[in-house]
C-alpha positions in Angstrom: 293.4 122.7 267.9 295.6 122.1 270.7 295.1 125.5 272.1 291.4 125.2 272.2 291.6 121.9 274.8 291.1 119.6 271.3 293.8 116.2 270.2 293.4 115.8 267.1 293.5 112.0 266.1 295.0 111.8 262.9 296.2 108.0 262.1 295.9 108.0 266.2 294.0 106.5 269.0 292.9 107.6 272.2 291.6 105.8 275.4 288.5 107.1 277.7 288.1 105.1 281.0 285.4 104.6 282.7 285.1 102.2 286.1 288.1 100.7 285.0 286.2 99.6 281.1 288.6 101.4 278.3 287.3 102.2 274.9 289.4 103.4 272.1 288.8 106.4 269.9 290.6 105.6 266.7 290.9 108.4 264.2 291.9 108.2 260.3 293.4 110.9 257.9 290.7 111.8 255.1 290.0 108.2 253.1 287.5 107.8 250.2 286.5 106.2 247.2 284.7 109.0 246.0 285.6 112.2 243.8 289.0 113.6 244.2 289.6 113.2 247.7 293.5 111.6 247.9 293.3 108.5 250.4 295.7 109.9 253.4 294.5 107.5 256.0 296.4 105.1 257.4 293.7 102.3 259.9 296.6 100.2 260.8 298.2 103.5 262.3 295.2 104.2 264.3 294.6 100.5 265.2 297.8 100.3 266.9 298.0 100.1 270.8 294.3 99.6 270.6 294.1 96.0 272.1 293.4 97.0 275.6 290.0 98.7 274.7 286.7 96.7 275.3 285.0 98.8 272.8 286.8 100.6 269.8 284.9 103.7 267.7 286.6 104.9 264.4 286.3 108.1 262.8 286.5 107.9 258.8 285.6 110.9 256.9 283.7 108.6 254.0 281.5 105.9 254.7 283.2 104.4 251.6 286.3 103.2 253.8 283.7 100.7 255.4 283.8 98.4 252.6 287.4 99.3 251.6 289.0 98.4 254.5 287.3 98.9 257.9 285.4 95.9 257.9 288.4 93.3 258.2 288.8 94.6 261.3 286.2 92.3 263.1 286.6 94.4 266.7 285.4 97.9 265.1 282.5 98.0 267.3 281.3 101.4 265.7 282.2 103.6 262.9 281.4 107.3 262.5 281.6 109.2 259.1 281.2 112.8 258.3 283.2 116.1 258.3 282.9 119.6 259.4 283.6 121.6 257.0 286.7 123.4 258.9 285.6 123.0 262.1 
């Protein structure tokens, strides 16, 4: 990943700038209620350092985590699920 220009955020945040407004990307480890997916995530990893941002976007893999968890986090401004099937 690294190789092809790519940070991977697992249980990690990242800032983009722009004309001085910072949003954070926040990026979880697979989390689900459904099927047999195991629930690596960890939010409050991700969440860290995150105060800064005026806007903060999570990546989940499963919409599921919305209810679980994400939505006690009031500042969440935007959540995206999905995967890509190995890239």
């Amino acid at each position: 990943h690294q190789h092809l220009g790519w940070q991977l955020l697992d249980d990690k945040s990242s800032y983009l700038t722009q004309n001085q407004e910072k949003i954070a990307i926040l990026g979880v480890g697979n989390w689900g209620t459904r099927g047999r997916f195991p629930k690596y995530g960890k939010l409050e990893m991700a969440y860290e350092n995150t105060r800064e941002a005026e806007a903060k976007i999570l990546l989940s893999h499963d919409p599921t985590h919305w209810d679980a968890q994400i939505r006690m986090y009031s500042d969440i401004d935007l959540t995206l699920s999905g995967h890509t099937h190995g890239m």
